[in-house]
N, C-alpha and C positions, 0 to 999 in steps of 0.2 A: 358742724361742717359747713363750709363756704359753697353755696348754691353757685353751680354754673349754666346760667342758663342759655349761653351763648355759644355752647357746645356739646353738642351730641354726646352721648354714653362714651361710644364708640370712639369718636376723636379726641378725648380727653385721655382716654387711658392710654391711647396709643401715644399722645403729646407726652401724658407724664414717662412711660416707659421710654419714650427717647429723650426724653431732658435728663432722667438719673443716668442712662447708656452715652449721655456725653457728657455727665457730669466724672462719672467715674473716668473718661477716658482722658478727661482735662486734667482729674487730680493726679491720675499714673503719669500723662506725662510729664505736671508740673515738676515732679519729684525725677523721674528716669531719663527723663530726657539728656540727649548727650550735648556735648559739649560745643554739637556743628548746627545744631536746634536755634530755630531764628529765637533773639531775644529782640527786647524792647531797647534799642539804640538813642544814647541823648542826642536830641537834635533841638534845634529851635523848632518851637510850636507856631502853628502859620493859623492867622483867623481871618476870614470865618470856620475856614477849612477845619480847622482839628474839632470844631463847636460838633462837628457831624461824626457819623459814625466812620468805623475800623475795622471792616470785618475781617482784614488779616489778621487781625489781634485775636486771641483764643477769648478773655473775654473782655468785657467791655459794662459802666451803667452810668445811669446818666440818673441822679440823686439829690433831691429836694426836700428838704425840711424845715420847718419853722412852727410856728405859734401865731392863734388868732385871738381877736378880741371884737365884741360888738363895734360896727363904727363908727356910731355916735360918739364913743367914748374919747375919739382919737381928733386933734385939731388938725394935725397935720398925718402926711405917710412917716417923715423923718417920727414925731414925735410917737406914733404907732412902736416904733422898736421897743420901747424903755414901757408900754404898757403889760403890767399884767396879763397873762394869755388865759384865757379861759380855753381852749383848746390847743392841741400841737396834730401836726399834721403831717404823713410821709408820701411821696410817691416817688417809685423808681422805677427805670427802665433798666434790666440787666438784657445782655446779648451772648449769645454764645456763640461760638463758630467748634460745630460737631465732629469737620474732619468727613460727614458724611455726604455725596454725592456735591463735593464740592463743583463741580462743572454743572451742575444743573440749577439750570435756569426756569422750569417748570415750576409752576402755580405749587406742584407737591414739593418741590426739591425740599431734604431736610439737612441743605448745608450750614444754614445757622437756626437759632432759636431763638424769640425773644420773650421776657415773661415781664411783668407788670406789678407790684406790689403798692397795693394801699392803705393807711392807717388814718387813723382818727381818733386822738385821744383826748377824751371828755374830763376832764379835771374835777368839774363837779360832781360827777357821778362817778368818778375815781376809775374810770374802764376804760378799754381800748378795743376799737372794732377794726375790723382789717378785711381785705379781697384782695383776689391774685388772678392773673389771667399769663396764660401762654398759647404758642401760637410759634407756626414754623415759618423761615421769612428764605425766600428762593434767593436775594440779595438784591432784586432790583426795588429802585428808590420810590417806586409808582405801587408800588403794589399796592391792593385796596384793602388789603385783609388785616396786613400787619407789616410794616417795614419803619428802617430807620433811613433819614437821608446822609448822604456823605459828604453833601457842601455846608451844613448847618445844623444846625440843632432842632432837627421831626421826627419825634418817634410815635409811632400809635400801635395799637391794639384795638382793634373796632373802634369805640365813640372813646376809648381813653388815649388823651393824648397829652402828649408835653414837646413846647414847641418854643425856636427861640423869632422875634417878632421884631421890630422900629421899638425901643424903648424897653426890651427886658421880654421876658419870658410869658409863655400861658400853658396853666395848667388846666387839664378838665377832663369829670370824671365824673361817672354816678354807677352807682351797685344797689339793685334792688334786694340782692338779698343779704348786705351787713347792711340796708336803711342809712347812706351816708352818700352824700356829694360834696364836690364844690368847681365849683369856674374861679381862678384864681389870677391875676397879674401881680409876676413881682418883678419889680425895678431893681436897676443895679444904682447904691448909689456910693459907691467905691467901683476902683479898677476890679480887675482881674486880679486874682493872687495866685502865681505860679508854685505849686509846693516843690520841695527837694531846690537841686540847681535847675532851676529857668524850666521847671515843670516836669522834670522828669527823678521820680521818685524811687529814694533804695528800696525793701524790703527785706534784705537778708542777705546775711555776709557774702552770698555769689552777688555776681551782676546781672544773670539770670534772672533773680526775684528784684524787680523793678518793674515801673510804670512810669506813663506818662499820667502825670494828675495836675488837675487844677482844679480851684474853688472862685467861688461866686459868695463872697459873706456881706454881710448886712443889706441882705435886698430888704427893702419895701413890700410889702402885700397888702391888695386890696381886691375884693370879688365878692364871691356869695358862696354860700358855705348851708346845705341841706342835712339836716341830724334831727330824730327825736321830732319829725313831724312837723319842723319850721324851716320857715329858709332865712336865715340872716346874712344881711350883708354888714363885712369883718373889714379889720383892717389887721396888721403883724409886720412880724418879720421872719427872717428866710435866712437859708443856706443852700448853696451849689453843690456838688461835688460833680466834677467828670474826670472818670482812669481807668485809663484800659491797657490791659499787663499780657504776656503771655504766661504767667504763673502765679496763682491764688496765695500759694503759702509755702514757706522754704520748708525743706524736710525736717520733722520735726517737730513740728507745728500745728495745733489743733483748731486754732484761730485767732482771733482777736480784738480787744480791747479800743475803742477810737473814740474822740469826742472833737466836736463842732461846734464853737459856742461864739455866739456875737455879744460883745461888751455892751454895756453900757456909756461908755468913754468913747465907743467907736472904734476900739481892734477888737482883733481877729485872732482864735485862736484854737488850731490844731493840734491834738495829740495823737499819740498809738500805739500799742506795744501788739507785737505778735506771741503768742504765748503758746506754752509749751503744757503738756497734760499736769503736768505739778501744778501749771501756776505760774512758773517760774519765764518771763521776759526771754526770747530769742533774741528780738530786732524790737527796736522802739525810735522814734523819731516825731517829728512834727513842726511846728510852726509859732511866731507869734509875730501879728502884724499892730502897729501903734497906727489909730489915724492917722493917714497923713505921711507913714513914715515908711522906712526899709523893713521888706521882712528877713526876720532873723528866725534862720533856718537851723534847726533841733538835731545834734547829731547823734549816734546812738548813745544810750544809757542815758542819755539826757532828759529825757522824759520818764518817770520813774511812777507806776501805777502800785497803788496799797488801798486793798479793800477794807474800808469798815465796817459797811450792814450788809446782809445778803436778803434774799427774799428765793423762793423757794417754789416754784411754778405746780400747780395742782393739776397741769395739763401732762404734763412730759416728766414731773419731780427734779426736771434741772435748778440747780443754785445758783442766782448769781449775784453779783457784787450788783446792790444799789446808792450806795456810797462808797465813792473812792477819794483817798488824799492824793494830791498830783501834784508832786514838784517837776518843773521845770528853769528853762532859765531863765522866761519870763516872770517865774515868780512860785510860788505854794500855793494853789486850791482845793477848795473842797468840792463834789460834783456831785448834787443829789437828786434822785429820782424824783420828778414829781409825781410819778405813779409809779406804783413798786410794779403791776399787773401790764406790764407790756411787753410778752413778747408776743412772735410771732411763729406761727406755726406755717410753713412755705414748703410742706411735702408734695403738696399736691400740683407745684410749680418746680422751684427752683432744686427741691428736696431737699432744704437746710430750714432750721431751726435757730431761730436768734431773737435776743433782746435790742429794742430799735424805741429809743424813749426819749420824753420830752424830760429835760434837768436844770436844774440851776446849778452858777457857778457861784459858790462862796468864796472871799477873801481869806486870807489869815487873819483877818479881823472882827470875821464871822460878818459881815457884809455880803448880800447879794449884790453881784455886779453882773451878773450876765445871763442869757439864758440859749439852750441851745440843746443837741440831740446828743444822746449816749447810744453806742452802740455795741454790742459783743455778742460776737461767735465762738460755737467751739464748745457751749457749756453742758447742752443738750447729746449732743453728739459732736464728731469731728466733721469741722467745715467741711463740705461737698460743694463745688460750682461746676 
């Protein structure tokens, strides 16, 4: 169990009992909601503005992952990408908006929620540690406790924060009770990559199920990094994600499958399928960007997920695919765990359960050419947000 020591007995249960009492209420109305129910509208994305939060949006996370490497070993940030990682690392900010006393502006008000997710996965020791923190946020941009901003990219949780800065982003974080930190900077050294049309993403044959998303792929990482009683300072690379939807998952649907992987060549390359309790693909889509070039946007059935190996969690006895074959129209991969042991147990926050790991891309050549995060919901239980 994940030590909270930054919250009372008392306030945590009451936290977790109202995160499952608006998770449940977000997933009813993803599904029931009628037809005169605000959806997610394509529009042009404006920045810095959309980098910040959304709180009309039901939900909202702001998603970071990548892999580290000592940083002696690295000459340059560029040349950092293409190194072997000896660690993969997550942190996300998720946001809710409850529905509950939305007019209130009071320190207590519990009209949004925000929670926190940390990982750190240790390659050499083949394990993955992880913290979660949640926390009620009243909406205003000041607050000291816990808020996100709405002109930019600040979100915090007490001392953890992720924040966008002159030159790229700062991460920073430390949990005494999984024994892991790091203060991290990573540079953007590509644009922006808008997913869907011009950043506004399908999810499911309504229009309903859509988002605005976009990604941040092949950032730079450089900082310090606390595990195992050292502190070293790392060099890597990185992935973005920011989307916020008014609806988690089309009817149907238990969760799903997604992957974020930065080439070695220098593209970019998104999948996804939403999946159904067989198994069996609802909605699928995604991305592939060429340095340098246009992204070519995935439209459904185009991205087509087939599991090879499974691994089998002694925590929860969920199964899930740690190799999968992925055709796309950018090409065939293969996409394999570099630790079969990562998921993540998030009852005590978010109350979902998921796989969230560091993978390699192989070629149909059986060539590594990429490395980047797998992610799937849905396996343990049905998705909750």
């Amino acid at each position: 169990m994940r030590r909270r020591s930054w919250l009372t007995v008392a306030w945590a249960g009451w936290a977790a009992c109202a995160a499952r009492a608006g998770a449940v209420q977000a997933q009813t109305a993803a599904v029931t909601a009628p037809a005169t129910a605000p959806l997610i509208a394509a529009r042009q994305l404006q920045f810095p503005r959309d980098h910040g939060a959304h709180p009309e949006a039901r939900i909202e996370w702001w998603y970071a992952t990548g892999w580290l490497a000592e940083a002696t070993a690295a000459a340059s940030d560029v040349a950092a990408l293409t190194l072997p990682p000896a660690f993969g690392f997550q942190l996300t900010f998720f946001r809710s908006r409850t529905g509950l006393a939305d007019r209130s502006t009071g320190r207590f008000g519990a009209g949004q929620l925000l929670f926190a997710h940390a990982a750190l996965t240790d390659l050499a020791g083949q394990r993955l540690v992880h913290a979660e923190r949640i926390a009620r946020w009243n909406g205003q941009a000041s607050a000291p406790r816990a808020a996100a901003s709405l002109d930019d990219t600040r979100v915090h949780i007490g001392d953890w924060r992720f924040e966008r800065q002159a030159g790229g982003y700062r991460a920073a974080l430390a949990d005494e009770g999984a024994a892991f930190g790091y203060r991290l900077a990573l540079a953007p050294s590509q644009p922006l990559l808008l997913q869907g049309q011009a950043g506004y993403s399908r999810k499911g044959p309504d229009t309903a199920q859509s988002s605005h998303y976009y990604s941040q792929p092949q950032l730079t990482v450089r900082g310090e990094l606390q595990h195992g009683g050292r502190t070293r300072e790392v060099r890597g690379g990185a992935w973005l994600d920011h989307e916020w939807s008014e609806s988690v998952l089309p009817e149907g649907a238990v969760g799903w499958d997604w992957i974020g992987i930065n080439l070695d060549d220098g593209s970019a390359l998104t999948a996804f399928q939403l999946r159904r309790a067989d198994g069996s693909a609802l909605w699928s889509g995604g991305s592939h960007r060429p340095r340098g070039g246009a992204v070519l946007d995935f439209e459904d059935r185009q991205a087509r997920f087939e599991p090879l190996a499974h691994w089998t969690s002694g925590a929860t006895r969920a199964r899930y695919p740690v190799r999968w074959r992925i055709d796309t129209p950018a090409g065939r991969f293969e996409v394999r765990a570099l630790v079969d042991a990562q998921e993540l147990d998030g009852r005590n926050s978010t109350g979902t359960v998921y796989w969230e790991g560091l993978s390699a891309l192989i070629d149909a050549d059986g060539r590594r050419v990429g490395t980047g995060y797998l992610e799937m919901t849905g396996y343990a239980l049905p998705l909750r947000l």
